[in-house]
LOFI-659649 format. One record per residue: residue number from 1; x, y, z of N, C-alpha, C in turn. Coordinates in steps of 0.05 Angstrom, whole numbers. Layout:
<atoms>
ATOM;NUM;X;Y;Z;X;Y;Z;X;Y;Z .
...
</atoms>
This chain:
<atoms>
ATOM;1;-599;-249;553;-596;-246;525;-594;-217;517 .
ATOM;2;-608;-203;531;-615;-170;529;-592;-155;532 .
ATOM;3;-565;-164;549;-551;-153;563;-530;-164;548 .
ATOM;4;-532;-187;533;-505;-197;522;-496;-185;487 .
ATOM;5;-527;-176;477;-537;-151;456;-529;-121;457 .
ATOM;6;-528;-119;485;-523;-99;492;-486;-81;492 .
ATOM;7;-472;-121;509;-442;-113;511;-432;-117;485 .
ATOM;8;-448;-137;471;-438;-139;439;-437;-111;427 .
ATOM;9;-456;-105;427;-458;-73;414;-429;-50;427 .
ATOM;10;-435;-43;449;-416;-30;456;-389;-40;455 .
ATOM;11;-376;-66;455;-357;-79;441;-352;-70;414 .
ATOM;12;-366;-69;395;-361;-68;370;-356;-40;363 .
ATOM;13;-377;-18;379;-379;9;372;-343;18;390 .
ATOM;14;-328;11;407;-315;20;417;-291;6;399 .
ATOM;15;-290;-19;391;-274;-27;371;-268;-9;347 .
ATOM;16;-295;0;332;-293;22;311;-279;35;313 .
ATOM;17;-282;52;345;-273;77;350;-249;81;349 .
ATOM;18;-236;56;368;-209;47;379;-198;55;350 .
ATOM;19;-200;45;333;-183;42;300;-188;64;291 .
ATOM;20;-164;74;292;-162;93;280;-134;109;274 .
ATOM;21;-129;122;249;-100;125;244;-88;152;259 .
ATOM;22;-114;163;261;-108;185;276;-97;190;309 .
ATOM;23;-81;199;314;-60;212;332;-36;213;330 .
ATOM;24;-19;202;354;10;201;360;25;168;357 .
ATOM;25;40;177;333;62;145;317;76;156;328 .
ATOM;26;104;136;330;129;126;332;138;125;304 .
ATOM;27;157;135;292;177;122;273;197;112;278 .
ATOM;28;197;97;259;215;72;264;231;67;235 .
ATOM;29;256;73;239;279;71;212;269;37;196 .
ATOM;30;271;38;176;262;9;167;289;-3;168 .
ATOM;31;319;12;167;338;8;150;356;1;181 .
ATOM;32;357;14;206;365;6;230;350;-3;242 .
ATOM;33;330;6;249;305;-9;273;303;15;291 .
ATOM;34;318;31;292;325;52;314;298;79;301 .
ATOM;35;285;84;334;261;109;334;275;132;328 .
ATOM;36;259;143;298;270;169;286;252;190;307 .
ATOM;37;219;193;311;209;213;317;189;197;316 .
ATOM;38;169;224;332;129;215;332;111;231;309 .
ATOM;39;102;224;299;89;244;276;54;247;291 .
ATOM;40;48;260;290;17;277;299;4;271;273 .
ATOM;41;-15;245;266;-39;242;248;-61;256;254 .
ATOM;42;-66;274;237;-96;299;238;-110;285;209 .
ATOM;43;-134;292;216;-154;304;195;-163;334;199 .
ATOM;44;-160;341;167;-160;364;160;-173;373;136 .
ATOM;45;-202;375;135;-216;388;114;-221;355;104 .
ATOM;46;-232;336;109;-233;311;98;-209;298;88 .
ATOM;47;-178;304;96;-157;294;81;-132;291;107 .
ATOM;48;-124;276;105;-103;267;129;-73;282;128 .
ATOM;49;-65;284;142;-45;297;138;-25;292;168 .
ATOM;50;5;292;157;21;279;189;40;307;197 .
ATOM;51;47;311;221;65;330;223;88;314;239 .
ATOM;52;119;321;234;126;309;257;128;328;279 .
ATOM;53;119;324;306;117;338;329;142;332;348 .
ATOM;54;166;318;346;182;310;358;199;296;342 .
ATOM;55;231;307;352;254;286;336;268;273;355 .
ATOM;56;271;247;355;276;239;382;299;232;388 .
ATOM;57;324;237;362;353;228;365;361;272;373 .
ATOM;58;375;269;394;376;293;407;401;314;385 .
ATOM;59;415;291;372;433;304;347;422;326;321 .
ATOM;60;396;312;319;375;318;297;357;329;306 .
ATOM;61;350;342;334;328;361;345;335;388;322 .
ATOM;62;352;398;317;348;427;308;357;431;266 .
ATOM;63;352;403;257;355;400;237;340;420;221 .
ATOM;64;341;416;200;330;434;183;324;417;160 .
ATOM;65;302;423;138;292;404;114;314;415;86 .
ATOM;66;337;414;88;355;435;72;354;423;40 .
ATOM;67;342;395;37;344;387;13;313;387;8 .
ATOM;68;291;389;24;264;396;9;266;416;-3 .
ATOM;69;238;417;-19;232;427;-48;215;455;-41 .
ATOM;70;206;470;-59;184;489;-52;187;505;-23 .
ATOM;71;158;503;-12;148;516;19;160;512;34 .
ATOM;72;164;485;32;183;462;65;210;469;59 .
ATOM;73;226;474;34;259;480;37;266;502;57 .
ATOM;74;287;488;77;295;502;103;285;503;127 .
ATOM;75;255;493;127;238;491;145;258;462;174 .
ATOM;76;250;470;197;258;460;219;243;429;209 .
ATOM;77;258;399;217;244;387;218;226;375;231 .
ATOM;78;236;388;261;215;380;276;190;395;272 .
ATOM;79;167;395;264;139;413;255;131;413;228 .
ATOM;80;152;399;215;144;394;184;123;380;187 .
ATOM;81;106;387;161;89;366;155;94;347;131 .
ATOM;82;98;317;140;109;304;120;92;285;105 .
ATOM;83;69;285;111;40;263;101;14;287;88 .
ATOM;84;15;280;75;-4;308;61;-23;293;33 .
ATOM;85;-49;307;41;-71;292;33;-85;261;22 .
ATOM;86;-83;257;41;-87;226;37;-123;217;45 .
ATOM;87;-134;204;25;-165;200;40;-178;171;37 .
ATOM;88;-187;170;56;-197;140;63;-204;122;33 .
ATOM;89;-188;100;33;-203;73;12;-209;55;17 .
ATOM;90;-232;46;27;-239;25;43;-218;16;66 .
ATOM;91;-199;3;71;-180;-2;90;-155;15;91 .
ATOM;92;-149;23;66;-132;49;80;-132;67;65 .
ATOM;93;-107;87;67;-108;115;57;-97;126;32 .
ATOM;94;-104;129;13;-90;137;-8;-89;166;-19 .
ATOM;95;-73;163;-45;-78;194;-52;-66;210;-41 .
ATOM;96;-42;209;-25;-36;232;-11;-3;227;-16 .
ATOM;97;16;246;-6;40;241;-5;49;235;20 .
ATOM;98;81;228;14;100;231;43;125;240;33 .
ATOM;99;135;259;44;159;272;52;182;253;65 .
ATOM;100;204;244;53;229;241;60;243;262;79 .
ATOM;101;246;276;111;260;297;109;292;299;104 .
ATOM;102;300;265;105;322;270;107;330;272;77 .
ATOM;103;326;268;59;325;273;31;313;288;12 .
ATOM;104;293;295;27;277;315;13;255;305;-10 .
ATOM;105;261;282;-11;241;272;-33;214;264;-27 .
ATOM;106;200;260;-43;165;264;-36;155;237;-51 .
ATOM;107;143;226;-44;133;199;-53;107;194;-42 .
ATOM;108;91;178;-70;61;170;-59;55;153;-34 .
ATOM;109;44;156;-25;34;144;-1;10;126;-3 .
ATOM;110;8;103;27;-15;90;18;-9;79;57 .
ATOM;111;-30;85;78;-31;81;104;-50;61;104 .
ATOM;112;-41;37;126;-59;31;131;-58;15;163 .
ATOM;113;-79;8;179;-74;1;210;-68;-24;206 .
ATOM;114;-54;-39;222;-40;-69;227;-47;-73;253 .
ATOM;115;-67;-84;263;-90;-71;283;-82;-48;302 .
ATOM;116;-89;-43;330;-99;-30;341;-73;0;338 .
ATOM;117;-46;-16;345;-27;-4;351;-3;-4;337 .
ATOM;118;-5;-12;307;13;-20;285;1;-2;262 .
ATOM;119;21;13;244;12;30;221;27;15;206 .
ATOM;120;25;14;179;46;18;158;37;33;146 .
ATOM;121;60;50;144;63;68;117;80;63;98 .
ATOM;122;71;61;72;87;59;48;93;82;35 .
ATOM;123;113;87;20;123;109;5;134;89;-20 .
ATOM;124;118;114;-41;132;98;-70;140;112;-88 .
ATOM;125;148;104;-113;145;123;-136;128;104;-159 .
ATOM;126;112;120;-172;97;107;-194;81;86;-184 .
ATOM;127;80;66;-179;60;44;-171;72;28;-136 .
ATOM;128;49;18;-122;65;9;-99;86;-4;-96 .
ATOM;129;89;-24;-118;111;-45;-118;142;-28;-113 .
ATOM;130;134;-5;-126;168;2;-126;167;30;-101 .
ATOM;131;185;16;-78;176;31;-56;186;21;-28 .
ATOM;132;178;27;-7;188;15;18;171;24;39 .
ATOM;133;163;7;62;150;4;79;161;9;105 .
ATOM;134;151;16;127;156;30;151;126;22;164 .
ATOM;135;142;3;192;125;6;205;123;26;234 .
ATOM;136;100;39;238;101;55;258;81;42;284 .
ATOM;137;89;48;312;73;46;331;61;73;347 .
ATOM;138;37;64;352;25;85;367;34;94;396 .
ATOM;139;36;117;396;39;123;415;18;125;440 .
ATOM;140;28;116;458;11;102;489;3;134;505 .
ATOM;141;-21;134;509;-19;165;531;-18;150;553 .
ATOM;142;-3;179;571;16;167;596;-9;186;614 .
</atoms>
């Protein structure tokens, strides 16, 4: 009984761990199906934030963000950061934005895990309903 308390526990504490939004996604075009890039999920000062660390169509490696706004206009897109402050709400993440790079436009965000190895991220304007969904997969270390 002592021992079955025991794997229960460490079961559950490694489950916790496992979940989590943080590392290396896959994007995934909602509109073809076809892998845009991997975005790098950090925490940063209590607030989430994505970079993309790779573009994985070899056409679009040396792009540039030429229709963002502000800081990011011109910026390379591979190293942008396109998920910016987002903080835990019970199951997922709000409050934060996401970056369009191919458009440049910025929309609210709202993350959340689809278990272990499934994200969605939503981008909206004004309330969730008006908006679109992207699902991302985690990336596997090799």
């Amino acid at each position: 009984m002592k021992k079955s308390l025991i794997l229960l526990g460490l079961f559950l504490t490694t489950s916790l761990y496992s979940q989590t939004i943080i590392g290396k996604w896959k994007t995934i075009d909602d509109a073809t199906g076809k892998e845009k890039s991997i975005v790098e999920i950090y925490e940063q000062n209590g607030k989430i934030y994505g970079r993309i660390v790779e573009v994985l169509d070899p056409a679009a490696k040396n792009k540039k963000c030429d229709q963002c706004e502000g800081a990011d206009k011109n910026k390379p897109v591979e190293g942008l950061i396109i998920i910016k402050g987002l903080k835990k709400d019970d199951d997922e993440f709000t409050g934060g934005t996401i970056t369009d790079p191919k458009t440049g436009k910025v929309y609210k965000c709202t993350i959340s895990l689809e278990g272990n190895d499934k994200l969605k991220v939503r981008g909206y304007v004004g309330f969730s309903l008006l908006g679109r969904t992207q699902y991302w997969i985690k990336v596997k270390k090799s």
